[in-house]
ChimeraX commands (.cxc) that place a marker at each C-alpha (Angstrom):
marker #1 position 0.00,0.00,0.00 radius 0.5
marker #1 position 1.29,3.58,-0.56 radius 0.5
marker #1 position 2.41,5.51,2.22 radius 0.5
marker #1 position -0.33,8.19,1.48 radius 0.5
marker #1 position -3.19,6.05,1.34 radius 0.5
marker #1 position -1.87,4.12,4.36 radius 0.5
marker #1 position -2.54,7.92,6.14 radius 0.5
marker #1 position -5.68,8.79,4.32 radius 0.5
marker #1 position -8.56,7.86,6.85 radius 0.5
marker #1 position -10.62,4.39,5.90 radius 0.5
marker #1 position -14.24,5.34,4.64 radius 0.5
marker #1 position -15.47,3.15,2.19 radius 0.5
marker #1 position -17.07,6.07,0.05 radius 0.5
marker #1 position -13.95,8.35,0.65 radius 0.5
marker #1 position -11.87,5.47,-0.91 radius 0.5
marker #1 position -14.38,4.96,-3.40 radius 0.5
marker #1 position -14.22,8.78,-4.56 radius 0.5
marker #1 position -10.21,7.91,-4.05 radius 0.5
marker #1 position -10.74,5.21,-6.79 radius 0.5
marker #1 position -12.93,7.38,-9.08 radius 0.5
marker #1 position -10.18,10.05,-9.11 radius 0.5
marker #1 position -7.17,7.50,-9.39 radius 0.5
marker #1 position -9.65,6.03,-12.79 radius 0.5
marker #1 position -10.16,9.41,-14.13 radius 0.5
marker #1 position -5.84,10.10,-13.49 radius 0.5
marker #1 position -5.11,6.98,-15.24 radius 0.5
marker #1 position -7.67,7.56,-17.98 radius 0.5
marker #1 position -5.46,10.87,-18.59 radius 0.5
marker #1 position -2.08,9.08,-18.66 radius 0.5
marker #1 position -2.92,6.97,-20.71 radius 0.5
marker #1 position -4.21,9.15,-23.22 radius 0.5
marker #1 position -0.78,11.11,-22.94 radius 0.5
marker #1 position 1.34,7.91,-22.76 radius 0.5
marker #1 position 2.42,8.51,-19.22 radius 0.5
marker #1 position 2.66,4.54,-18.65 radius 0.5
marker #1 position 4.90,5.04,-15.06 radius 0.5
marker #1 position 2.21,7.76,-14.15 radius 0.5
marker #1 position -0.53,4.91,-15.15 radius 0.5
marker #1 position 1.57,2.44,-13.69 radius 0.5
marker #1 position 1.69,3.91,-10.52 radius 0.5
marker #1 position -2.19,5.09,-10.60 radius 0.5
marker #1 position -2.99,1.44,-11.41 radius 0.5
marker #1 position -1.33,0.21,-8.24 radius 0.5
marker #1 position -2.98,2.51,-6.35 radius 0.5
marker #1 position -6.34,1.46,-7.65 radius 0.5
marker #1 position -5.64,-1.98,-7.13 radius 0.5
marker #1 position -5.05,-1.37,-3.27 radius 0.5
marker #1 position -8.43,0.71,-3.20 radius 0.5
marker #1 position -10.36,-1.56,-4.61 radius 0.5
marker #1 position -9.00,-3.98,-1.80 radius 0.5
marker #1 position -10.27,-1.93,0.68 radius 0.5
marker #1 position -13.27,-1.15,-0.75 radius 0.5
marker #1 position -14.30,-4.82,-1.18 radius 0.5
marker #1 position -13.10,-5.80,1.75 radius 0.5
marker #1 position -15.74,-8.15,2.35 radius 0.5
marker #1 position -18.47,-5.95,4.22 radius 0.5
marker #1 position -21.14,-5.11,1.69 radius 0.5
marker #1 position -21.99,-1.21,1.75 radius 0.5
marker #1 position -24.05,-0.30,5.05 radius 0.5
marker #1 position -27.49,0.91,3.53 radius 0.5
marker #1 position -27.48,4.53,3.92 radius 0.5
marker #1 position -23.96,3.99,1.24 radius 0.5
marker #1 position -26.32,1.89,-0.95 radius 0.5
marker #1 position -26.91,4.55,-3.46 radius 0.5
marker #1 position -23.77,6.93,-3.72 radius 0.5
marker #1 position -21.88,3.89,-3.85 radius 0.5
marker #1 position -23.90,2.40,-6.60 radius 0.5
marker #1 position -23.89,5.21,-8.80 radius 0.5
marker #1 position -19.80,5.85,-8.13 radius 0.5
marker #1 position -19.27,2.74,-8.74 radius 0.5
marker #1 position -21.03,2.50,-12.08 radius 0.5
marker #1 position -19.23,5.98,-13.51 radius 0.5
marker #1 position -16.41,4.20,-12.21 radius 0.5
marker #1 position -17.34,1.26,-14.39 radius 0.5
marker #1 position -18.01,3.40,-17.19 radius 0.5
marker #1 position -14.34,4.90,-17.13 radius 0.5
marker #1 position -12.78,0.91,-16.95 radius 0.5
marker #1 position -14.50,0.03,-20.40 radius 0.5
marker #1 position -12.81,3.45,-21.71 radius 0.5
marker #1 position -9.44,2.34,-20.17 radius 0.5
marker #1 position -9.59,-0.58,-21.98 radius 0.5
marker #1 position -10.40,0.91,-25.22 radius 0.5
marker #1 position -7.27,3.31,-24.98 radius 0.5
marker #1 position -5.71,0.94,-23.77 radius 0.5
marker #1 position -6.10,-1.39,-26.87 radius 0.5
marker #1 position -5.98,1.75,-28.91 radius 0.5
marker #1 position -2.08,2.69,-27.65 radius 0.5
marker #1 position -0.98,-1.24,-28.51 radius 0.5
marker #1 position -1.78,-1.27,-31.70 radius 0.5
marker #1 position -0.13,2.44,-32.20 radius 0.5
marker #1 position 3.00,0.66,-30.63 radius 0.5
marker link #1:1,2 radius 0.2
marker link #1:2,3 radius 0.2
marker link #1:3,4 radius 0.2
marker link #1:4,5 radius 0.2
marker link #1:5,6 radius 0.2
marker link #1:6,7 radius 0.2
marker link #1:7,8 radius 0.2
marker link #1:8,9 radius 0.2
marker link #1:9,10 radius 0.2
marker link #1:10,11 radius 0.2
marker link #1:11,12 radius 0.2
marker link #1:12,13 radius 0.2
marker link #1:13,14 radius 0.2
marker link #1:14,15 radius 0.2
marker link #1:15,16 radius 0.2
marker link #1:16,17 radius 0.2
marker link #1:17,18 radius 0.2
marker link #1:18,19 radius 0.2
marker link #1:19,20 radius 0.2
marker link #1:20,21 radius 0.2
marker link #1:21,22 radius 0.2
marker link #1:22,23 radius 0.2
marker link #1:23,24 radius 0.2
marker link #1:24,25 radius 0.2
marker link #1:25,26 radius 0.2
marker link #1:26,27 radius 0.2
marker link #1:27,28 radius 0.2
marker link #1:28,29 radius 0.2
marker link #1:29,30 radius 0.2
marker link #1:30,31 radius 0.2
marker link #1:31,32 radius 0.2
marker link #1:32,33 radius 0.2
marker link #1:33,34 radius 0.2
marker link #1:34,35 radius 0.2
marker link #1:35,36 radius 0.2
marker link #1:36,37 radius 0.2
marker link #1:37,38 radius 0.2
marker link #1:38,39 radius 0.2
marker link #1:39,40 radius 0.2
marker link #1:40,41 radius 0.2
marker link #1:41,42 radius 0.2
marker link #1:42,43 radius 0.2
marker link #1:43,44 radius 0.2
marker link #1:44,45 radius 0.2
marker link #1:45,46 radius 0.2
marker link #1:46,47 radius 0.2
marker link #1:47,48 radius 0.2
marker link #1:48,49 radius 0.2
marker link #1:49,50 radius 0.2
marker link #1:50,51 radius 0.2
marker link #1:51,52 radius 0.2
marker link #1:52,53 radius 0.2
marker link #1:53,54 radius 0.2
marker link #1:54,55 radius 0.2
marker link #1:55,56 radius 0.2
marker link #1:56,57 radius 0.2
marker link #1:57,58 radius 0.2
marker link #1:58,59 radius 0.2
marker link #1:59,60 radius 0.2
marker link #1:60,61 radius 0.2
marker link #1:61,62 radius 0.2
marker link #1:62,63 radius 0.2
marker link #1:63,64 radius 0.2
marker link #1:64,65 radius 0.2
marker link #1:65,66 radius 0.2
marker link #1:66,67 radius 0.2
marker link #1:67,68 radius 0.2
marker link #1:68,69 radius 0.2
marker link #1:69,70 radius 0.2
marker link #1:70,71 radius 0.2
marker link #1:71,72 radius 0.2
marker link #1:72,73 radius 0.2
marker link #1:73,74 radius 0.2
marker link #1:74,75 radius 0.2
marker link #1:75,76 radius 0.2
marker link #1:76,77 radius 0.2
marker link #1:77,78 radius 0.2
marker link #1:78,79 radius 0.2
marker link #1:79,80 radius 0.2
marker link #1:80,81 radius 0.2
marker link #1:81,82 radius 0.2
marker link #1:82,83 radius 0.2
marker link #1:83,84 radius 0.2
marker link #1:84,85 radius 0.2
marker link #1:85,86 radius 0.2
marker link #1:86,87 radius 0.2
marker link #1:87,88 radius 0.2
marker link #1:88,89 radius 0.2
marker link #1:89,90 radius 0.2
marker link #1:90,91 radius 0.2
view
């Protein structure tokens, strides 16, 4: 885990918002071929999403934020892999 999300206080929905940014960061590095920026933003996602599904489905009252972040967030991944398969065959 990074040192700054090993400081960041553990909400599920601030570390979902965490993940949303961290998608939309990588989304942006990869479109500028940054691949140790979207490296590094991919490790980071892959610990959040650890701690987000942890296990403990969302407490009610997170039901719908958490639904609708996690769809956009969703929405981004199919993008990523787009680009993603866009940059390969540019390479």
């Amino acid at each position: 885990m990074s040192a700054v999300l090993a400081e960041l206080p553990r909400s599920r929905l601030a570390d979902l918002e965490r993940l949303l940014d961290a998608t939309r960061a990588l989304h942006a590095a990869l479109s500028a071929a940054e691949w140790g920026a979207a490296a590094e933003l991919e490790a980071e996602r892959r610990v959040l999403m650890e701690r987000i599904f942890d296990g403990t489905p969302p407490a009610p009252a997170e039901l719908e934020r958490f639904t609708a972040t996690l769809r956009e967030i969703v929405r981004l991944n199919d993008e990523l892999i787009g680009l993603a398969e866009h940059q390969r065959r540019v390479l």
